[in-house]
N, C-alpha and C positions, 0 to 999 in steps of 0.2 A: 376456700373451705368455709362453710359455716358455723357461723360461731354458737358455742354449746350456751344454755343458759345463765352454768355456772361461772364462763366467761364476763360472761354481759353484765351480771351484777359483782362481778368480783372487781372488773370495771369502773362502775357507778359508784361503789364502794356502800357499804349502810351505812358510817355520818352522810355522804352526799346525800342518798336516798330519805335519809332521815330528815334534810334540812329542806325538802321541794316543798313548796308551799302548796303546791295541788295536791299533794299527796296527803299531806298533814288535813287537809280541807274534807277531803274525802272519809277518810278515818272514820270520824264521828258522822260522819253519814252512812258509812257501812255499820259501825255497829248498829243507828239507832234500826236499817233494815231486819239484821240479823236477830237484834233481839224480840223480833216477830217470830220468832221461828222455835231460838233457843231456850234449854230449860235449865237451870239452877239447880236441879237436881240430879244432873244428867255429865256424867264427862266428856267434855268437849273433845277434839282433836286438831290444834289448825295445820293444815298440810301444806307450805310454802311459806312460812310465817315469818320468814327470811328476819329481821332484826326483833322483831314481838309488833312490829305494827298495832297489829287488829289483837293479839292475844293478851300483851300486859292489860290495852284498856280492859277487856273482859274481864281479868283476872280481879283488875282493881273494883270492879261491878260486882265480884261475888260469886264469878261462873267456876268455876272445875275446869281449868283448862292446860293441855299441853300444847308443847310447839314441835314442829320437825321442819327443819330445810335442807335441800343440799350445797348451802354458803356456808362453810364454818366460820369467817369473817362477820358474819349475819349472826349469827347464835352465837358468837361470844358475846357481841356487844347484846344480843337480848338476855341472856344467861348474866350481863353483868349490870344491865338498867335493873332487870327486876330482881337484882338483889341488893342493891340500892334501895328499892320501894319495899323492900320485906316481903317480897312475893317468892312463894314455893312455885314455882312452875317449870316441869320439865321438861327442859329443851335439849333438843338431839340433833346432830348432822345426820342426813339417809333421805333415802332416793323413796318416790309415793308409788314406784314398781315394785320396792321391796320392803314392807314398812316392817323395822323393827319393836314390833308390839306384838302379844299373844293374841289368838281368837279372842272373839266379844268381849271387849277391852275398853268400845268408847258406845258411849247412846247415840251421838251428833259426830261430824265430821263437818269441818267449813277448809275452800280452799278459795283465795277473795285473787282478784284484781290478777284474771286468767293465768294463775301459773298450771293451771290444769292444760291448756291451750300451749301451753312448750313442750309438749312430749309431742313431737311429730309425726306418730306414724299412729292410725287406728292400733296395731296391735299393739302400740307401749299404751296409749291411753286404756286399753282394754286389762292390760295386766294391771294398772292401777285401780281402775273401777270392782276386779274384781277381788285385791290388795285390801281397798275402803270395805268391801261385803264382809271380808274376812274378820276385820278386826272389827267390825261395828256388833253391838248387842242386836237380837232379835228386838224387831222394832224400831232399832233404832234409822239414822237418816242421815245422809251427807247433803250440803248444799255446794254447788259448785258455782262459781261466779266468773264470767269471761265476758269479751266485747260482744257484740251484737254483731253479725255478720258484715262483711267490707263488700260490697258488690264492683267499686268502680279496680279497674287492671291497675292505674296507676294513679298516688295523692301524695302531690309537692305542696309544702306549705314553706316555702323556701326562710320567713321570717323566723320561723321554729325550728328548722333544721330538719322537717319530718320526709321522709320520702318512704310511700310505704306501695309495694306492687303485690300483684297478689297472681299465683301459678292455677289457672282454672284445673290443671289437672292433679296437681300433688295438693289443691288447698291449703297451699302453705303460703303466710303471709312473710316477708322479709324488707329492707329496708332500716332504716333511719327514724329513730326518735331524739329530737333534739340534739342532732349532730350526734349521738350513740348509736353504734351498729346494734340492732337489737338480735334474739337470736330465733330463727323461723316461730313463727305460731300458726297453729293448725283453723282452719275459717268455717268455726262451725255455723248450722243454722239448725232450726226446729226437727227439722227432719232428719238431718245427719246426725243428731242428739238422739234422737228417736231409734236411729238403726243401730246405734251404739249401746243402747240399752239391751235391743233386740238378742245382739248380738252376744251379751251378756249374761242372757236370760235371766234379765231383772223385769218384771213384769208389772210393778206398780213406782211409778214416777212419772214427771210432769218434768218437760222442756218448753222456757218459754220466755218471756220477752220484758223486765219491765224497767219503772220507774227507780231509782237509787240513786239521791242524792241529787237529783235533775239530771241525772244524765238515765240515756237508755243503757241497758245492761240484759244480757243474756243469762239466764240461769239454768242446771240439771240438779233436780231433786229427784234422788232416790232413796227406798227404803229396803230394810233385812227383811225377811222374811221370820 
């Protein structure tokens, strides 16, 4: 049986996750992205925020930000960093299928480092997309952030423990990171973003490919109407 997400990282555990030195590297390379995007006047929402990664530093920058994940292992220890650092920031355990927040609630939404890409089936990700509509302000915009499409069936990197295969028909990716079962991720690409919006009847956003940190990354922005 496969393993659910909240498996995988409850697994990993957040100090582990906390102490990867890639991780930590990355970080400050996703905000300095993100802060192209975000506005300081605007409340944020991060959607998989699992220990406060990406959201203490913002909060510590000045942004309006909450957190939601579904690790509560993960939000305690964020719920107990940023109250250490004198940060208000509210963090919740909950699922980005059923977000507990009122209509037009946040300006931005960010969901970093593909936890959008662990919901595996087109309609969970569709209940989420249209989850993020709901609670987003008129105007406002979520950036979604995931790997960039895997084309090869099978990649051993046997020194690191990775074995990752990919199902041409369910495009689900499964395998091994660093000797961790990780749990399915969905393989999207520009187009399969594109019909996912379609499908959404979200009609103005941009699926696409870039630069972050040196590394390639795949993004879906969308906006409220």
């Amino acid at each position: 049986m496969a393993k659910t997400p909240l498996e995988f990282y409850e697994e990993w555990t957040a100090e582990g996750m906390a102490k990867d030195e890639s991780l930590r590297r990355n970080t400050s390379q996703e905000i300095v992205y993100l802060k192209k995007y975000l506005e300081k006047d605007k409340r944020i929402l991060d959607l998989g925020c699992g220990y406060g990664r990406v959201t203490i530093p913002l909060a510590k920058e000045g942004y309006i930000i909450d957190g939601l994940d579904i690790a509560p292992s993960f939000i305690e220890k964020a719920i107990r960093d940023s109250k250490l650092m004198g940060l208000k920031i509210d963090f919740r355990v909950g699922d980005m299928r059923n977000l507990p927040y009122e209509d037009n609630s946040y300006g931005n939404i960010i969901s970093m480092w593909g936890v959008f890409v662990e919901l595996p089936t087109r309609e969970e990700q569709l209940r989420a997309i249209k989850e993020m509509q709901r609670v987003l302000i008129s105007g406002g915009f979520a950036i979604i952030d995931m790997p960039i499409e895997k084309k090869q069936m099978a990649v051993k990197t046997d020194e690191k423990g990775d074995e990752i295969f990919i199902d041409p028909e369910t495009r689900l990716v499964t395998g091994k990171i660093a000797g961790v079962e990780i749990a399915p991720l969905y393989n999207h690409n520009v187009d399969t973003l594109s019909e996912l919006m379609k499908d959404a009847g979200i009609e103005k956003f941009r699926a696409f490919n870039d630069e972050m940190g040196g590394k390639n990354r795949q993004f879906l922005i969308f906006w409220k109407r």
